[in-house]
N, C-alpha and C positions, 0 to 999 in steps of 0.2 A: 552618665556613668554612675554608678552604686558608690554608695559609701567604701563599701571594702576594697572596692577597683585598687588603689595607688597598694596595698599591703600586700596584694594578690602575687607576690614574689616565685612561684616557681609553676611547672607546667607541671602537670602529670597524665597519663594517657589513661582513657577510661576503657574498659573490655566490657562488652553484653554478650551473657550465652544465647544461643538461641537450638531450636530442638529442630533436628532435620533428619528424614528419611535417607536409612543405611543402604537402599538398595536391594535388601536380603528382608525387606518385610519387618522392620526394626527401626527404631528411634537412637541417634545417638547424640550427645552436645556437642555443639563447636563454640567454640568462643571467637568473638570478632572487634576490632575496635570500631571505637566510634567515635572519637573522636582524641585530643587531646586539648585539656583544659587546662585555665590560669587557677593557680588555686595557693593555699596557705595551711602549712602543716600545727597543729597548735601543738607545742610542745609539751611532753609529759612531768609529771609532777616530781619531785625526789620518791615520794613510795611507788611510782607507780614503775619508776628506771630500777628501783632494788627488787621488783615484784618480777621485772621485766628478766634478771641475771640470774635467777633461779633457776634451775630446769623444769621445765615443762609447763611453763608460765605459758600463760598467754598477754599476748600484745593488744592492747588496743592503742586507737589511733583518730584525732579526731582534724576532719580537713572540712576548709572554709571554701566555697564557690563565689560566682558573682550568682543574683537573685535567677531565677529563672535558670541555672545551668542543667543541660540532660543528665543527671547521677540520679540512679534511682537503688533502692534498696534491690540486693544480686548480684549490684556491678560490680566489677575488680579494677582497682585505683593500681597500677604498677610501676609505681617509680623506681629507679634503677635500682636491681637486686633485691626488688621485694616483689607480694604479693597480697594487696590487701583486699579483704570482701567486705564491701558496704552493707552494716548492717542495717542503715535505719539511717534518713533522710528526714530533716528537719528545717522551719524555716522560723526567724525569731515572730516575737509578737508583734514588732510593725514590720505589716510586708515589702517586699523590694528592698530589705537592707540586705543579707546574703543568702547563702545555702547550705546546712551546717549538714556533714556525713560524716555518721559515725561509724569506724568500721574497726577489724578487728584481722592480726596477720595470720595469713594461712602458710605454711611451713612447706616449703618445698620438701618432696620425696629424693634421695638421696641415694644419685644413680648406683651407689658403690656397695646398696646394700642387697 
C-alpha cells in the first residue's frame, strides 16, 4: 500500500471525454466515467477561500491519488454538486508516493437563464 493509502479519506468519480461519430458525418463529445477513485481533497488557503467569494473568481482545487491512479490532465473529478477539470497531473520527486491533480471548477450553466 502507498504512503498516502490510510489519508485517502473520500471517493470521487473520475469522467473521460471521448470524440465519437454523430451519425450525420460530424464529430460530437460524450463524456463517460471510468471509474471512481479513493482520493484527498487538499484544503484551500485563507486568501484563496476570500479570492474564492468574490464573483467571478475562479476555484482551483488540489486532489491526492494513490501512485499510479488513471487521472490524467481533461478528466472531470465530480464530487457531489460540483465539476471539476483536471488541469495538470503531477507525481512528487520519489516515485510511488502519490498522484497529485491539479484542477480548477468549471461552473455549471444555469437552466433558468
Amino acid at each position: 500500500m502507498s504512503r498516502v493509502g490510510r489519508l485517502l479519506n473520500t471517493s470521487v468519480p473520475v469522467w473521460r471525454a471521448s470524440v465519437v461519430d454523430d451519425g450525420g458525418g460530424g464529430q460530437e463529445t460524450t463524456w463517460a466515467q471510468t471509474g471512481t477513485l479513493r482520493a484527498r481533497r487538499s484544503q484551500p488557503t485563507a486568501r484563496e477561500r476570500q479570492a474564492a467569494d468574490q464573483a467571478g473568481s475562479q476555484l482551483d482545487e488540489t486532489w491526492y491519488f494513490h501512485p499510479g491512479a488513471d487521472v490524467r490532465r481533461g478528466d472531470e473529478l465530480r464530487p457531489p454538486g460540483r465539476v471539476l477539470r483536471v488541469i495538470a497531473t503531477f507525481e512528487p520527486s520519489e516515485p510511488g508516493t502519490y498522484l497529485r491533480a491539479d484542477c480548477t471548477m468549471r461552473q455549471q450553466l444555469d437552466d433558468t437563464t
